[in-house]
C-alpha positions in Angstrom: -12.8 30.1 29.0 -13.3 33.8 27.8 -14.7 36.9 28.8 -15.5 40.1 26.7 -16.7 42.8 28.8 -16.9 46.3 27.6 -17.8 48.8 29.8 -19.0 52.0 27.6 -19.0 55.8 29.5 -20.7 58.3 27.5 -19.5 60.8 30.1 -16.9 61.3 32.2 -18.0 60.3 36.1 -18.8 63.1 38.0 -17.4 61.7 41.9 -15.3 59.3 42.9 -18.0 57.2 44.6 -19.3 56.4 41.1 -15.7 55.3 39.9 -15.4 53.5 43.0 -18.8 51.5 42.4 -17.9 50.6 38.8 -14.7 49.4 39.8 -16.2 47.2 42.5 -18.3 46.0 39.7 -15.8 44.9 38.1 -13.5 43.3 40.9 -16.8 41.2 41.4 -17.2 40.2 37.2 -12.9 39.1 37.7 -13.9 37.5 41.0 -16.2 35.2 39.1 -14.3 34.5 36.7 -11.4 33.3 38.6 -13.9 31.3 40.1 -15.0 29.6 37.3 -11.4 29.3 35.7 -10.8 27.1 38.9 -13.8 25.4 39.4 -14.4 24.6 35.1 -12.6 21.8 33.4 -9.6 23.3 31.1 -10.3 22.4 27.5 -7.4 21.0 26.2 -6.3 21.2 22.8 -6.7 18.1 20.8 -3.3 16.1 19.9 -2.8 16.0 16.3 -2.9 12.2 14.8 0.7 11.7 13.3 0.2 11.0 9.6 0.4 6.9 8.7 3.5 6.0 6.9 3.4 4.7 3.7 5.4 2.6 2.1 5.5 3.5 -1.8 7.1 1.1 -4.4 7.5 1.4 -8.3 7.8 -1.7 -9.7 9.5 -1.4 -13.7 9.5 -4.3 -15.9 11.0 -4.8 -18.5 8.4 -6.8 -21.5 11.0 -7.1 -24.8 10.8 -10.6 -25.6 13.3 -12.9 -23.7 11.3 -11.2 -20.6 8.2 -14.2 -20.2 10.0 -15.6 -17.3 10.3 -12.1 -15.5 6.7 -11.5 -15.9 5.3 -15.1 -14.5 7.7 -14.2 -11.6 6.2 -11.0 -10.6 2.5 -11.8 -11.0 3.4 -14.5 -8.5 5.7 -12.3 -6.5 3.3 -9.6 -5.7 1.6 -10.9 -3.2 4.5 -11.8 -1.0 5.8 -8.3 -1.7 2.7 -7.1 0.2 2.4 -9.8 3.0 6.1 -8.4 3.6 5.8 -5.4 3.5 2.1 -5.5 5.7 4.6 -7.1 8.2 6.5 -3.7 8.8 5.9 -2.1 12.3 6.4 1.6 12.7 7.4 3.5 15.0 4.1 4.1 16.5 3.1 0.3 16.4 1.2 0.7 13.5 1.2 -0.6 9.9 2.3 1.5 7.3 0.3 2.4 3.9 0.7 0.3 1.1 1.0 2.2 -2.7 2.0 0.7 -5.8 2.6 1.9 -8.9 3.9 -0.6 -11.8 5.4 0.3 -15.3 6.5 -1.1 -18.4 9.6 -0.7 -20.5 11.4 -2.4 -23.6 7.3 -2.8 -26.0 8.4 -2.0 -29.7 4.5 -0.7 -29.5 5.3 2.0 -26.9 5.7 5.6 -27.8 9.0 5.9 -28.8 9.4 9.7 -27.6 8.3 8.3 -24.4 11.6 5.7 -24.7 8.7 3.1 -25.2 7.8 3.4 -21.3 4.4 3.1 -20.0 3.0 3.7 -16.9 0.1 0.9 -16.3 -1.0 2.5 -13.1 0.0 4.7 -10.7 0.5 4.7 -7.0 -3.0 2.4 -6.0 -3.7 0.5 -2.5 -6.4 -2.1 -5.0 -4.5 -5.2 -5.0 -6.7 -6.7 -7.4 -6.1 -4.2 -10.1 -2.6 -4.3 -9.7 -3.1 -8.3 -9.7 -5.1 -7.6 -12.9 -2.6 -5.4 -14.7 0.2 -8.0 -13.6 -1.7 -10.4 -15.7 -2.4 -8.6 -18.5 1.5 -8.2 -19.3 2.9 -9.7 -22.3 6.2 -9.6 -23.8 7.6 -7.8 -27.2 10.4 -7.2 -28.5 12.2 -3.3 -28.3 14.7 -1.3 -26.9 15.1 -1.4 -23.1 15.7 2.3 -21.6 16.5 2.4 -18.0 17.3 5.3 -17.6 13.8 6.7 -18.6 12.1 4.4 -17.6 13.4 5.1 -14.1 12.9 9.3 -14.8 9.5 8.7 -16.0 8.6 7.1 -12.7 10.2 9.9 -10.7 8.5 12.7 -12.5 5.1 10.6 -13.4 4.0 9.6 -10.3 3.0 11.4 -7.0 5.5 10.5 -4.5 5.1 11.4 -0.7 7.4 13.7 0.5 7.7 13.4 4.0 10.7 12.3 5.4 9.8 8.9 6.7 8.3 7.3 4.2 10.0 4.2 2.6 9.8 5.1 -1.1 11.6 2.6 -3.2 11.9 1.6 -7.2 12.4 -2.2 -8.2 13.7 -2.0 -12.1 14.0 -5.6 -13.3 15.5 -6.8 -16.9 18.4 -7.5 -19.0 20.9 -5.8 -21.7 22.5 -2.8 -21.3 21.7 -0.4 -18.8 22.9 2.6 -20.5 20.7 2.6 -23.5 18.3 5.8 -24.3 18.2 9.2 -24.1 18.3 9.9 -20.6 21.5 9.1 -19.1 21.1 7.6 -15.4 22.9 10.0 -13.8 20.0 12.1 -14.7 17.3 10.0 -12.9 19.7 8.9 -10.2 19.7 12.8 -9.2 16.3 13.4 -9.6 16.1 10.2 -7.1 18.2 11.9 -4.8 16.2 14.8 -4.7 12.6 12.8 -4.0 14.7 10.7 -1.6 13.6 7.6 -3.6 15.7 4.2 -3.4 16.6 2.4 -6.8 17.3 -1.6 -6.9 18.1 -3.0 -10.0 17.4 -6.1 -10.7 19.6 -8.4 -13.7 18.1 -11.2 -15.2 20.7 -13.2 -15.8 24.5 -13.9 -14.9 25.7 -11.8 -12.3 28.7 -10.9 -14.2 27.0 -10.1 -17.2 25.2 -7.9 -15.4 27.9 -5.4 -14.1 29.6 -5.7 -17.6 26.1 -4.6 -18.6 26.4 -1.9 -15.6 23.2 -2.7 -13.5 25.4 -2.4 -10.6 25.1 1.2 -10.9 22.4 1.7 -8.6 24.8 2.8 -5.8 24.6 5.8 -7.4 20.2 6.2 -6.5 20.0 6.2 -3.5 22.1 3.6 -1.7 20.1 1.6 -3.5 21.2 -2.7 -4.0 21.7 -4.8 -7.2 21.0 -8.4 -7.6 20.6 -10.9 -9.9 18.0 -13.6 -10.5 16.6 -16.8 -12.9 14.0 -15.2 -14.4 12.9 -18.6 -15.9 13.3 -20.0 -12.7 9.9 -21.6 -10.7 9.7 -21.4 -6.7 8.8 -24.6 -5.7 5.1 -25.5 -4.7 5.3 -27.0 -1.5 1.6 -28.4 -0.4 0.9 -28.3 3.7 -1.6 -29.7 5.5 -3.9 -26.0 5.9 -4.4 -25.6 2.1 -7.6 -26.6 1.9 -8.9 -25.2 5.2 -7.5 -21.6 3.9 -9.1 -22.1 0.4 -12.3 -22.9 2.5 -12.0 -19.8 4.6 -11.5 -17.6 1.4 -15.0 -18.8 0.3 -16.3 -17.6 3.0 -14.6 -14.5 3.3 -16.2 -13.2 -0.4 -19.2 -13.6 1.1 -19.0 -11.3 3.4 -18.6 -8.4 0.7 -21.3 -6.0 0.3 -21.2 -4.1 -3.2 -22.2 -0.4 -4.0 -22.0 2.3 -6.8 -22.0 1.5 -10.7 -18.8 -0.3 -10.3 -19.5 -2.4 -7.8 -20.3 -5.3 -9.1 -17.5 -5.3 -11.0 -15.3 -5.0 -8.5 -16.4 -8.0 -6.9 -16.5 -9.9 -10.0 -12.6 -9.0 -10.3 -11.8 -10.2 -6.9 -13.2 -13.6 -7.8 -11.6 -13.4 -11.2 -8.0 -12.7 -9.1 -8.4 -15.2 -6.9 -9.0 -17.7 -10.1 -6.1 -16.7 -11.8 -3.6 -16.6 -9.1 -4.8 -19.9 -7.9 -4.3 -21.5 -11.5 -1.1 -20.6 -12.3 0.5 -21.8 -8.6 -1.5 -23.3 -5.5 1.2 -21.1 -3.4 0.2 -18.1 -4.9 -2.8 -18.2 -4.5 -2.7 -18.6 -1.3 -0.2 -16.3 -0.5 -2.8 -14.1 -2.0 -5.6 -15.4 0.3 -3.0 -14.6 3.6 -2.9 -10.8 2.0 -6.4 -10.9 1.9 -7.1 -12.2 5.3 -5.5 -8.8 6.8 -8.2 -6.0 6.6 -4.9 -2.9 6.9 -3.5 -4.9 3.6 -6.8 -5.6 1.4 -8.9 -2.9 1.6 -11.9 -2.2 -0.8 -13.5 0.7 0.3 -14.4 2.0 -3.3 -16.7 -0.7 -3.6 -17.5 -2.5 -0.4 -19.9 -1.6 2.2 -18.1 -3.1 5.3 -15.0 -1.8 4.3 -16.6 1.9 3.7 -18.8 1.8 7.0 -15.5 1.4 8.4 -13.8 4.3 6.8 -16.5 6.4 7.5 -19.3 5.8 9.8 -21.9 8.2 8.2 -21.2 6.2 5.3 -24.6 4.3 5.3 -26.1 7.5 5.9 -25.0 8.8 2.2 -24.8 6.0 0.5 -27.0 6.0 -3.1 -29.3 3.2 -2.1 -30.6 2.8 -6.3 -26.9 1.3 -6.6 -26.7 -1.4 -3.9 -27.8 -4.8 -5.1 -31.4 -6.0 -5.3 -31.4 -7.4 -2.5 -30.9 -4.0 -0.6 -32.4 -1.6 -2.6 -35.4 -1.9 -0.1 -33.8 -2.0 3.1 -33.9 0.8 5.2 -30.9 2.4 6.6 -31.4 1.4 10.0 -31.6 -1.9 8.7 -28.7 -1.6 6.2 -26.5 -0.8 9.3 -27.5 -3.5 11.2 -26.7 -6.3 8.3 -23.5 -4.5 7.6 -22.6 -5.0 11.3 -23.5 -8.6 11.0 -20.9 -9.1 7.9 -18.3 -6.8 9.7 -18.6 -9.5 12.4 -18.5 -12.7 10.6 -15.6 -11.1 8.2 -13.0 -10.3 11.8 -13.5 -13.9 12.6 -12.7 -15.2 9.0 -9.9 -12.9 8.8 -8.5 -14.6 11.8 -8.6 -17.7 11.3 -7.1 -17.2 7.8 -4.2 -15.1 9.9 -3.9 -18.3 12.3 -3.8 -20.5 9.8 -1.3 -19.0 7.2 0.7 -18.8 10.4 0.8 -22.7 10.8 1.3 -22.8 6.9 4.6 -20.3 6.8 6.2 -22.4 9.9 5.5 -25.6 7.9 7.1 -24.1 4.5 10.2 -22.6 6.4 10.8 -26.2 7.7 10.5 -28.2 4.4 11.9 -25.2 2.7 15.1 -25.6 4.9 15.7 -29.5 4.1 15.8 -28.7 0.8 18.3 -25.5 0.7 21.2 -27.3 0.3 20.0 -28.7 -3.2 18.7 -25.7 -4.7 19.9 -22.0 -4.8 18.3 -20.0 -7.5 17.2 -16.7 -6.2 14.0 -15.5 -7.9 12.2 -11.9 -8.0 10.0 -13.0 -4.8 13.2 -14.1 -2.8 15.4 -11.4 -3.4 12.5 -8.2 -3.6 12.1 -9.9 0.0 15.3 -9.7 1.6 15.7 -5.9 -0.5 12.2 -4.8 1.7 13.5 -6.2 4.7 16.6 -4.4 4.7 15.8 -1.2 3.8 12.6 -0.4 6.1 15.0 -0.6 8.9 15.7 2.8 7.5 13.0 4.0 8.3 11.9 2.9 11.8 10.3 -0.2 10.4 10.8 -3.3 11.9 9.8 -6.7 9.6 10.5 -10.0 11.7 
């Protein structure tokens, strides 16, 4: 609490019994207000929320020609990259924020004063894009520069700088590492300077790859290197809650509500996604359908209404009813809060029972998967980017079981 009081004499008193009143006055005015000081609640100062970790990844692929392998391996991988890294706890209990930003090196086609790199997307929490841009890959033949490649995403994209932020770079590909213009010693400082991991990743013989001098990402970071079969294919191993989670996936698209011009769009991409991932393995798609059944990993508040209402809850208030489908153009507000409640609702008890189920699914498929280690040991892009994620959170106060 404060008190201004300003006490203005246009003459100087004349006695002391007029002093004397005034300053009785005033005893009485600080009287009060220690009073009230004692008898008023204190107002205390808000706690600031502590910003939300993030965990930001660059993923680089290499696309020259002998890369097709590589490519079916990390549209396939992505989504257990996510589920793993959704798994992370913080220090505060929380889960941290996903970004991911993917590039392309090695196209003939590319800008060659850009050392034929392109940057598909930057840092971006829509997994279906990403998905979408994963798919859209191809392979051609041209020279693979890792060292710009790397550099480019350093400089390129928008990288978080506080200090506990996991920010990582997963570089994957073959021949030699020390082609192009811009030596790796260059991008490896300017990684040390962002605080920025880099794991490469050899296709290939593991030999061949430290004659090739992929090993070199010691030198980023304390980053890791690793080798893997890019033509090899991670077994599809059926369990008994496939259908009952394809089932549940249904149900969850219908619990979106679509706004603005893009809107539609959007939703039509989500069912594309799911069509895609699905046909090229049964496993990935439903690994994708376990990312989408937790609402901190698959988020679509650009386009959804639940998920925007829940981001902001003046959202309904704003929104531009002319773009909401035809079905709500005519709704009130009042109304439009009340149906988007009802799909909020019905979505948290889809999302849980997709959560319980994948559960049941991933205990099944560690037990199968375990009869059948001894037979097979080829370590894949999914496999080892797992293990990399694992380790390296614990760096940063996050804990992945």
């Amino acid at each position: 609490m404060q008190l201004f009081l300003t006490v203005h004499l246009t003459q100087k008193p004349s006695c002391m019994k007029y002093s004397t009143k005034i300053s009785l006055g005033l005893f009485s005015i600080i009287s009060v207000m220690g009073l009230m000081a004692l008898t008023s609640p204190e107002k205390k100062p808000q706690a600031k929320k502590p910003a939300q970790q993030k965990i930001q990844a660059a993923i680089l692929l290499d696309v020259s020609n002998s890369m097709d392998g590589l490519i079916e391996q990390a549209k396939a991988q992505l989504w257990n990259m996510v589920s793993t890294m959704g798994k992370a706890q913080c220090a505060n209990n929380a889960a941290p924020q996903i970004e991911i930003a993917l590039y392309e090196y090695g196209r003939s086609s590319n800008d060659s004063k850009q050392g034929y790199v392109k940057k598909i997307n930057g840092f971006i929490s829509s997994l279906d894009s990403l998905s979408q841009n994963l798919f859209n890959l191809t392979t051609n033949g041209g020279d693979e520069y890792c060292g710009h490649v790397i550099y480019s995403s350093l400089n390129e994209l928008k990288w978080d700088a506080a200090p506990d932020n996991y920010k990582v770079i997963f570089i994957a590909g073959n021949e030699d590492f020390l082609q192009g213009d811009i030596i790796y010693t260059k991008a490896c400082a300017e990684a040390k300077q962002k605080s920025v991991i880099v794991n490469t990743i050899y296709c290939g013989d593991r030999m061949q790859g430290i004659r090739e001098h992929w090993n070199l990402s010691a030198e980023c970071g304390n980053g890791s290197f690793t080798n893997i079969n890019q033509d090899a294919k991670i077994e599809d191993i059926p369990t008994p809650y496939d259908s009952l989670l394809f089932s549940y996936n249904t149900k969850l698209n219908g619990t979106y509500l679509t706004y603005g011009t893009a809107g539609a769009g959007y939703y039509a991409k989500q069912g594309q996604m799911d069509v895609a991932n699905t046909t090229m393995s049964k496993s990935v798609g439903l690994q994708r359908i376990a990312v989408k059944g937790k609402k901190e990993l698959y988020k679509n508040d650009s386009w959804d209404m639940v998920d925007a209402s829940t981001m902001d809850e003046k959202f309904i208030d704003k929104v531009d009813l002319k773009t909401l489908p035809d079905s709500l153009k005519n709704k009130t507000r009042a109304q439009l809060k009340e149906i988007v409640k009802a799909k909020n609702e019905e979505r948290g008890l889809v999302q849980k029972e997709i959560v319980r189920l994948n559960t049941q699914r991933e205990t099944y498929i560690v037990a199968e998967r375990a009869k059948i280690a001894a037979k097979t040991n080829n370590a894949t892009l999914e496999t080892e980017v797992e293990k990399i994620i694992k380790e390296q959170a614990k760096r940063y106060n996050m804990k992945i079981d």
